[in-house]
C-alpha positions in Angstrom: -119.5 60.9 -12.2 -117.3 61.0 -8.9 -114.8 63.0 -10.6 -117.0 65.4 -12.8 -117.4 68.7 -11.1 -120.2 69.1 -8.5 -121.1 72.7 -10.2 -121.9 71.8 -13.5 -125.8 71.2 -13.5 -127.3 69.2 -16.2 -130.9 68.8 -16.8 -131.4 65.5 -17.3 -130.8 62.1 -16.0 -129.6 61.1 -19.3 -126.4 60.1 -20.3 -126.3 59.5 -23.9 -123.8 57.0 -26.2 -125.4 57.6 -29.9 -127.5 60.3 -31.8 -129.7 59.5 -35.0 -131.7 62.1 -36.3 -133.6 64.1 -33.6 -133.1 60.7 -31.2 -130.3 59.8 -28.4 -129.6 56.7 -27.0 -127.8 55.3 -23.8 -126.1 52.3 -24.0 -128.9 49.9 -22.7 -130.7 51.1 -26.0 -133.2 53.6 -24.4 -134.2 56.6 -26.7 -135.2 59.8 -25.9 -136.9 62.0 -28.5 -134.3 65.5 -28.2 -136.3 68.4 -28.6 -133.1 70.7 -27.2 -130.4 70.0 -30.0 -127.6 70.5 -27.8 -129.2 73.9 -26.8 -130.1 74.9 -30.7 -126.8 73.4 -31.9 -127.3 70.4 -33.5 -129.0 71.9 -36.1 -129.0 69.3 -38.9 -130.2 67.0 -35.7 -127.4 64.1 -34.8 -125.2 62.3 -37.1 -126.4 63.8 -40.2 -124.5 61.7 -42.7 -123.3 64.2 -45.0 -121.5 66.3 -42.1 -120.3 62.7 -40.3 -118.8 61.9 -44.1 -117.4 65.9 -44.0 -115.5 65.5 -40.6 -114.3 61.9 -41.4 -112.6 63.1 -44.3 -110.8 65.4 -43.2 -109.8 64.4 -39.9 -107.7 61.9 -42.0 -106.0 64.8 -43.7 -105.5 67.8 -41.2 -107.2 67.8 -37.8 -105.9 71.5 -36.8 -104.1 74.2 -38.9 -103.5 77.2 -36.3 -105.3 80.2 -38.7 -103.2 82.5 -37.1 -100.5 80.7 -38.7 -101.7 79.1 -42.0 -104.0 78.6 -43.6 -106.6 76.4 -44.6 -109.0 75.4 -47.5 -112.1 74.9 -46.0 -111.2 78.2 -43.6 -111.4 79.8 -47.0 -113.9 77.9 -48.4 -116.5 78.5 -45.5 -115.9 82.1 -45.6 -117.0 82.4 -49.0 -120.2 80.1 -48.4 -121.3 82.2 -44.8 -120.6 85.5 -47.1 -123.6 84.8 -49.2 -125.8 84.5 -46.6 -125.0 87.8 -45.0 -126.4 91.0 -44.9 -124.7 92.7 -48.4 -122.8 95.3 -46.4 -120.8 92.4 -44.5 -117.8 91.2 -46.4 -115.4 90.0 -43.6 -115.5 87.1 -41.1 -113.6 86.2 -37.6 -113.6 82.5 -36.3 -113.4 81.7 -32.5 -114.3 78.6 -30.8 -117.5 79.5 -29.0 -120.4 81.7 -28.6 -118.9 83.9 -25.7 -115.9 84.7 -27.5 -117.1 85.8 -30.3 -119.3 88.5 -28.3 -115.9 89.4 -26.8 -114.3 89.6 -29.9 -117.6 91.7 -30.9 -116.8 94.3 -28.7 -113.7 94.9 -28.4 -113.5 95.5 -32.5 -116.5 97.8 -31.2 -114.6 99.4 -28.8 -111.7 100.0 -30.8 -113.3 101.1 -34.1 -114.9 103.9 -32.4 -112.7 104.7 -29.4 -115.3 104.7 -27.2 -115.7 102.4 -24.1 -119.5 101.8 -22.9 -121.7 99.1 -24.1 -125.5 99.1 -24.3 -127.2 95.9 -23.6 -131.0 94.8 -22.6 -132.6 93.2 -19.4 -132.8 89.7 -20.0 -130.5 89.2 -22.5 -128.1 86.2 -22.6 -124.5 86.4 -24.1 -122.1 84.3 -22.5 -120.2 82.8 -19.8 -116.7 84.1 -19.9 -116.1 87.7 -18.0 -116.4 90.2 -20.7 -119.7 88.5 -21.8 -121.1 87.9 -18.2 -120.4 91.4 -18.0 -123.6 91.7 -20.8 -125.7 89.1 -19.6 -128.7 89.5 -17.5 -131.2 86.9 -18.0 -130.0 85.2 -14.8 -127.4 85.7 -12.0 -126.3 83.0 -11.9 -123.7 83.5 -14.5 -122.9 87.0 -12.7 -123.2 86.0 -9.0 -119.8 85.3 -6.9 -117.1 87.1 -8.9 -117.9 90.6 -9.1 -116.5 93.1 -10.2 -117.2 92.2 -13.9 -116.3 94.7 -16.6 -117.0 98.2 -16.3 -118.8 100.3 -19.0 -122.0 98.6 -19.1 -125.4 99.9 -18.9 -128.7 97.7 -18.9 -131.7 99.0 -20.9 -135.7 97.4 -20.6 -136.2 94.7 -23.6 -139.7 95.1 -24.5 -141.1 92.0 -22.3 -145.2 92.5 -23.3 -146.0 89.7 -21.3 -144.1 90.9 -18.3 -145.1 94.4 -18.2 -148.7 93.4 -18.7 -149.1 95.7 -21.9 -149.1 95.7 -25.8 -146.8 95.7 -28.1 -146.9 99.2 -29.0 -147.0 100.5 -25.3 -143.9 98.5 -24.3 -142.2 99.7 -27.3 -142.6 102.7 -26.5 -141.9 102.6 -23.0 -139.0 100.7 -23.9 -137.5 103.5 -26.4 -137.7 106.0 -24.2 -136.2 104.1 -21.0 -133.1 103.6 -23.8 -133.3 107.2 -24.1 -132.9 108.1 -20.7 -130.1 105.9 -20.1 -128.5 107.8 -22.5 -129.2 111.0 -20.7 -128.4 110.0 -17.3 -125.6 107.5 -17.4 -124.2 106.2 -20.8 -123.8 109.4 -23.1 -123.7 108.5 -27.0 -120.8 110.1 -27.7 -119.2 107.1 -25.1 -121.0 104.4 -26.3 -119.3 102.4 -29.1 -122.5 99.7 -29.3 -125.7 98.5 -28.4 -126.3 94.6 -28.6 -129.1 93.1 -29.0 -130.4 89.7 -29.6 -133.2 89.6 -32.1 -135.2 86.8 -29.9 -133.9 86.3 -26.5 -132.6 82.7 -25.4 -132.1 82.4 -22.2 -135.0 84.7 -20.6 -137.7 83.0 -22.0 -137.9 83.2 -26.5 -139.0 86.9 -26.9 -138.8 88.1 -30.2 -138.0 92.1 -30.2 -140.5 93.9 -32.3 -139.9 95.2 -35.7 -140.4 98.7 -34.6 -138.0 98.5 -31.5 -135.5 97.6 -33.9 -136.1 99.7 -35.9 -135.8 102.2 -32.7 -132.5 101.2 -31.9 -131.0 101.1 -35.1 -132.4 104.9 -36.1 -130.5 105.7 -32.4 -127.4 104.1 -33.4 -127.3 106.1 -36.9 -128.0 109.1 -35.1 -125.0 108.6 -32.6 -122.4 107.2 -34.6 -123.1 104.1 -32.2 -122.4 100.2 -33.5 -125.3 98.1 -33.0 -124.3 94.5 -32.6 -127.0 91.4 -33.3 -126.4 88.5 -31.9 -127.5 85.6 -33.2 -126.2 82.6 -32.0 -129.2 80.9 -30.4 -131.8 82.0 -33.0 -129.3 81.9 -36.7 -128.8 80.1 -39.2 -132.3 79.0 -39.9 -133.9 78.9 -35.7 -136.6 80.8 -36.3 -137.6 80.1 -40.4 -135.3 82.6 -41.9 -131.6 82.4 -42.2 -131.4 84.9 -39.5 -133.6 86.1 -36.8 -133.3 89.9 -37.6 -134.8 89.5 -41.3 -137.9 89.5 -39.5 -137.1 92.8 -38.7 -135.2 94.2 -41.5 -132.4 95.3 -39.1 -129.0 93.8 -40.1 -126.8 95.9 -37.2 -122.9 96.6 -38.0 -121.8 93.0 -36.2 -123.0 89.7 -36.7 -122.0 86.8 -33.9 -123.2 83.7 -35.1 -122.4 79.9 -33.4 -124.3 76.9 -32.2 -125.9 75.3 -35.3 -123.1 76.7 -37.5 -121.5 73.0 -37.4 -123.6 71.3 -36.1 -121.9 70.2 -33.2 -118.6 71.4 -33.5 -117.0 74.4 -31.8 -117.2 77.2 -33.9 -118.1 80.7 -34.0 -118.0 83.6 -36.3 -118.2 87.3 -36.4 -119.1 89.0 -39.9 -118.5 93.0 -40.1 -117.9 95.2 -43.2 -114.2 95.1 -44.2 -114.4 99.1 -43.6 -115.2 97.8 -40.1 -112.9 95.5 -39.6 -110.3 97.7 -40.5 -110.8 99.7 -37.7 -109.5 97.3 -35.0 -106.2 96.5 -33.8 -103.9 94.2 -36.3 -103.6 90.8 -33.9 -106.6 91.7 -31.7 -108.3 88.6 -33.0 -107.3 84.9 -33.3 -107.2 81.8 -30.9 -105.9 78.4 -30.8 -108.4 76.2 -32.2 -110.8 79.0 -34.4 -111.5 77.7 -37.3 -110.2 74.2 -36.9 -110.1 72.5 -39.9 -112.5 69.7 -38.8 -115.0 72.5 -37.7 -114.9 74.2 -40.8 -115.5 71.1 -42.9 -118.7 70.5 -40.5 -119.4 73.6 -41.3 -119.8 73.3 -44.8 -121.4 70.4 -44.5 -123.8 71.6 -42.6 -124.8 74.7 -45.2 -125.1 72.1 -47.9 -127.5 70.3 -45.5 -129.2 73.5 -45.2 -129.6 74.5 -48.5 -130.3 71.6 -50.1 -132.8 70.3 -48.2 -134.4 73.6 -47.8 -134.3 73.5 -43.5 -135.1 77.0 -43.4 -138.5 77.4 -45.4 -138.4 73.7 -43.3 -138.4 75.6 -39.9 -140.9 77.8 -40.8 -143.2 75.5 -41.6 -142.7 73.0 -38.7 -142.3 76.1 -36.4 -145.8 76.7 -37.3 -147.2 73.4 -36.9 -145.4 72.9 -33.4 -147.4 76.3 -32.6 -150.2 75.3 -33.8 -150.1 71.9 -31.8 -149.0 73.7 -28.4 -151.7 76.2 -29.1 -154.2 73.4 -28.9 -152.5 72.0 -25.5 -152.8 75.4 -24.3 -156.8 75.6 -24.4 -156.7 72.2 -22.1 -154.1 74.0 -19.4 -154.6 77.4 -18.4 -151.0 76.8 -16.6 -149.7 77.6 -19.7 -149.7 81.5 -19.9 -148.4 82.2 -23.2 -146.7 80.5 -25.8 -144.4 83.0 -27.8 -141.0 82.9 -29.9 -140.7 82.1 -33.7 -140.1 79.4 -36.2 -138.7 76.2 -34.0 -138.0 78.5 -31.5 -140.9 78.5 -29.0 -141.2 79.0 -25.4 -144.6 77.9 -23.2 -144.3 79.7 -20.2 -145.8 77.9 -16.9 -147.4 79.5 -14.3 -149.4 78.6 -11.0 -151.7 81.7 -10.9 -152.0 84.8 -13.8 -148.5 86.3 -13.7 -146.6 84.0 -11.5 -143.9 82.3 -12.8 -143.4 78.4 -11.9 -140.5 77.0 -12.2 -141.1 73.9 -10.2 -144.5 72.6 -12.3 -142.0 73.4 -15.1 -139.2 71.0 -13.8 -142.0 68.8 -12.8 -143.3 68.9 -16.7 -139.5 68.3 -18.1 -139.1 64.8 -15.6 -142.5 63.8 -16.6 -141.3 64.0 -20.1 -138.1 62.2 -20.1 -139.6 59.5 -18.5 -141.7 58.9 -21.3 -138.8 59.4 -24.1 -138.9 63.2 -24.9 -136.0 65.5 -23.6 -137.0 69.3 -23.3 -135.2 72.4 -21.4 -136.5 75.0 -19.6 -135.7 79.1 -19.5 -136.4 82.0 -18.1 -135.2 83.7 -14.8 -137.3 81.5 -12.8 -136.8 78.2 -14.9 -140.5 78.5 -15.7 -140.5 78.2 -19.7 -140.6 75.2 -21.3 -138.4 75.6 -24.2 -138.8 73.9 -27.9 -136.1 73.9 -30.2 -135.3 70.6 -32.2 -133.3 70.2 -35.2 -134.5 72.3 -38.1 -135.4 68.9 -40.0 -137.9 67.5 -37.5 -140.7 65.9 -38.8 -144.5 66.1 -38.4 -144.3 62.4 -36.4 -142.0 63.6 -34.2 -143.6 67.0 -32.9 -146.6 65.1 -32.8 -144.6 62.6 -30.3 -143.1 65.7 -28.4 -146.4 67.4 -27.6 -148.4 64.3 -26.7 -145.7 63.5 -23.8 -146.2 67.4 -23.6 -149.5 66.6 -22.9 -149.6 64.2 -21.2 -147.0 65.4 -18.3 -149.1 68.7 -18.3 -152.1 66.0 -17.1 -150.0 63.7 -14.6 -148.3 67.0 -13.1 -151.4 69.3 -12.5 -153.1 66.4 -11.2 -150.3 65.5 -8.9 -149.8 69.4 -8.0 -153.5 69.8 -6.9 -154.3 74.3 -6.6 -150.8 74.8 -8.1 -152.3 74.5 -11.2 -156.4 75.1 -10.2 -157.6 76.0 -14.5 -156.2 73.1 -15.2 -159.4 70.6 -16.9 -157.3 67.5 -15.9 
């Protein structure tokens, strides 16, 4: 660890030789139950054997064909298996290596499709690390702090946060719609806006699903102006949240797609799926990279979507997504701490507070430690750290939520005990 860089943070104490499953191991042989799958990417959990068989097989034929150069069966292959799960009017598909480049590549084939330069995006929202996507993110400033300026052309619109205005649904919708509208009045006109994007549940600010009438809003806006709306999915796709994709719940496709994390399984890849028409509109060479679509990705890949459909991991989700809410629900009535319990399908956030409305982040950590000291990894979110985030592998088992929420449990008791008034509902 002397040479690893002092700013990279990790969460845990854990550093982990084998996966199996929804388990990781160090080499002395200790487990942890890992209810964070890489951060939603491990989606057929560790090691599934069918993608392990998939990248073995063809790392002995062709580890890396350049797509910008040739090309490559299971580059054409994978295409063709994504394309049927897309929204109909999406016909064409863009590789990159990561989540943040493919929202870069996103915009810019906004940008260029409709000549226009500004780019709506919504308070809390999470979409990457490099400039152009830091440039969209404000779930946390972290990622912005320290090297300003970031891109121009950006304007930052309310997400309908219920729990944090204190309101319902409805009202927050409607506030929401009409704080979009007035950004559009006084600083981002429509007719310089090329897209507004969205993510149908946000990650990184603590798993709020946007309602089906607020997108329905935006996308009756975008229509209106001629604007793209962009959805990205790549923490809650490809199954996260009991449907394929997080907008069904909605019925609001958007113009772009960005998918990534559980789309190998582990291997870097991402993906951006538009309508041909679309496509057509950007610049000839304006997308491409060195390792999208690397052969050994793209055979993961497909492995994983045979994983996926054959053993039916998205009705899968759905159902344990229920039953992990169901369980956490019943926690919740023990400790008042926990405020709310929100997101959907295996995509659920508890958040943790010390009083009503007051975020804390520390019980939180506290709760996380607690837990990986008695074999069950978690993360946390939200702009104070102080959600307690559950998203394991979209085949996890009854057992093994049952394990996840008992050391839940249980840290919830040893914590609020330990943290006296910080947590005074608590019945421990």
């Amino acid at each position: 660890m002397s040479h690893l860089s002092p700013l990279l943070v990790q969460s845990s104490g854990i550093c982990a030789e084998r996966g199996e499953g929804n388990w990781l191991y160090d080499q002395e042989g200790n487990r942890w139950l890992d209810f964070t799958s890489g951060i939603g990417v491990t989606s057929t959990g560790h090691c599934h054997p069918k993608v392990v068989a998939a990248a073995q097989e063809q790392v002995a034929k062709l580890v890396h064909a350049q797509y910008a150069t040739v090309k490559h069966p299971n580059l054409l292959e994978l295409t063709d298996r994504l394309y049927k799960h897309l929204p109909a009017h999406m016909d064409a598909i863009a590789f990159s290596n990561s989540g943040s480049e493919s929202v870069e590549a996103a915009f810019r084939l906004a940008r260029q499709a409709t000549g226009r330069p500004n780019i709506v995006v919504f308070r809390g929202g999470f979409h990457g690390r490099t400039m152009g996507a830091a440039s969209l993110t404000t779930s946390n400033n972290k990622v912005r702090t320290g090297w300003a300026p970031l891109m121009a052309g950006v304007s930052v619109a309310p997400f309908p946060h219920s729990y944090r205005y204190g309101w319902d649904e409805d009202t927050t919708v409607d506030f929401c719609l009409e704080e979009l509208d007035h950004v559009m009045i006084t600083e981002c006109n429509p007719k310089d806006t090329a897209a507004i994007i969205i993510e149908p549940v946000q990650g990184e600010y603590g798993y709020y699903p946007a309602p089906k009438r607020f997108m329905e809003g935006l996308q009756a806006r975008c229509k209106e102006h001629g604007i793209l709306l962009i959805v990205d999915e790549i923490q809650a796709g490809y199954g996260r949240t009991g449907k394929f994709w997080s907008h069904e719940h909605s019925g609001v496709s958007g113009d772009i797609l960005i998918t990534a994390k559980g789309l190998a399984s582990g291997y870097p890849l991402s993906a951006i799926a538009a309508s041909k028409s679309l496509m057509d509109k950007g610049y000839p060479g304006s997308q491409g990279g060195t390792y999208g679509a690397n052969a050994v990705a793209c055979a993961a890949a497909i492995a994983t979507l045979d994983v996926i459909e054959e053993e039916g991991l998205v009705e899968h989700a759905r159902v344990m997504g229920d039953y992990l809410l169901e369980k956490l629900v019943a926690v919740q009535q023990d400790f008042p701490c926990i405020e709310e319990i929100r997101g959907q399908g295996l995509m659920l956030g508890a958040e943790i507070t010390s009083s009503p409305g007051v975020a804390d982040g520390d019980h939180a950590a506290a709760i996380l430690k607690a837990c990986e000291d008695d074999g069950v990894l978690l993360l946390r979110c939200g702009h104070k750290g102080q959600v307690v985030r559950w998203l394991p592998a979209l085949n996890v088992t009854r057992e093994e939520i049952d394990i996840a929420v008992g050391a839940f449990a249980k840290a919830l008791a040893s914590t609020c005990k330990n943290q006296g008034k910080r947590c005074p509902g608590c019945k421990s």
